[in-house]
C-alpha positions, 0 to 999 in steps of 0.5 A: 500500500505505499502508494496509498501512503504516498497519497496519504502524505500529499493529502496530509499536507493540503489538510494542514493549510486548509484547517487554518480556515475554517470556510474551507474545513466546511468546504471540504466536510461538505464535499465529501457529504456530498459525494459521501451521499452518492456512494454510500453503498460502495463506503458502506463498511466505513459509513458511519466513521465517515459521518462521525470524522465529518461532523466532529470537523463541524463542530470543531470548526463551529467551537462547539467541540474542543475535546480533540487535538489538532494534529488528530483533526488533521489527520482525519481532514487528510483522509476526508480529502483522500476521500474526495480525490476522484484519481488515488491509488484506486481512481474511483470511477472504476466499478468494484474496486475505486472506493476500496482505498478509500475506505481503507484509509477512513478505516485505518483513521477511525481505528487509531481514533476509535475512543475520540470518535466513541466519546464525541459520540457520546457528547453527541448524543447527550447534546441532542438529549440535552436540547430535546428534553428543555 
């Protein structure tokens, strides 16, 4: 998989410029919803994890949620951005197999950050609680 590591890498770097704007971030989560959106069959295994890295740089980018640091937001805006390239190391437009590195490093990111992405969950959903029940 080194060229997917080598992938990774560029896309590490574009991430650190774009995390220093916060209209960007919400650029970049809002173009990989969408195309998030379209292929959901083909990320499925990754889904949740995807939907989970993408609103967590919402609300970090909105202030609401401050609990992460910012090297572990810019490791997952990388993998949102390997995400929207439409040419990686397995271009996406090739039926069956384009979207299998991408869900292969959405995969490899939630893992290393499972608790952060199970305790923003939490937050989450007590936040929603929380709203509901006022």
């Amino acid at each position: 998989m080194k060229g997917v590591k080598d992938i990774f890498n560029k896309t590490k770097k574009e991430a650190e410029e774009i995390f220093e704007d916060d209209e960007k971030v919400y650029e970049t989560v809002d173009e990989a919803s969408e195309k998030a959106e379209k292929h959901k069959n083909a990320i499925s295994k990754v889904w949740h994890q995807l939907q989970l890295m993408l609103s967590l740089l919402r609300d970090y980018s909105s202030g609401s949620y401050r609990d992460v640091s910012k090297s572990q937001l810019i490791l997952m805006l990388a993998g949102i951005i390997y995400f929207i390239l439409p040419v990686d190391f397995a271009p996406d437009f090739i039926p069956g197999i384009g979207y299998i590195d991408d869900a292969f490093v959405i995969s490899v990111i939630a893992r290393q950050f499972i608790y952060l992405l199970e305790d923003y969950e939490e937050w989450k959903n007590s936040e929603f609680i929380e709203v509901e029940t006022e």
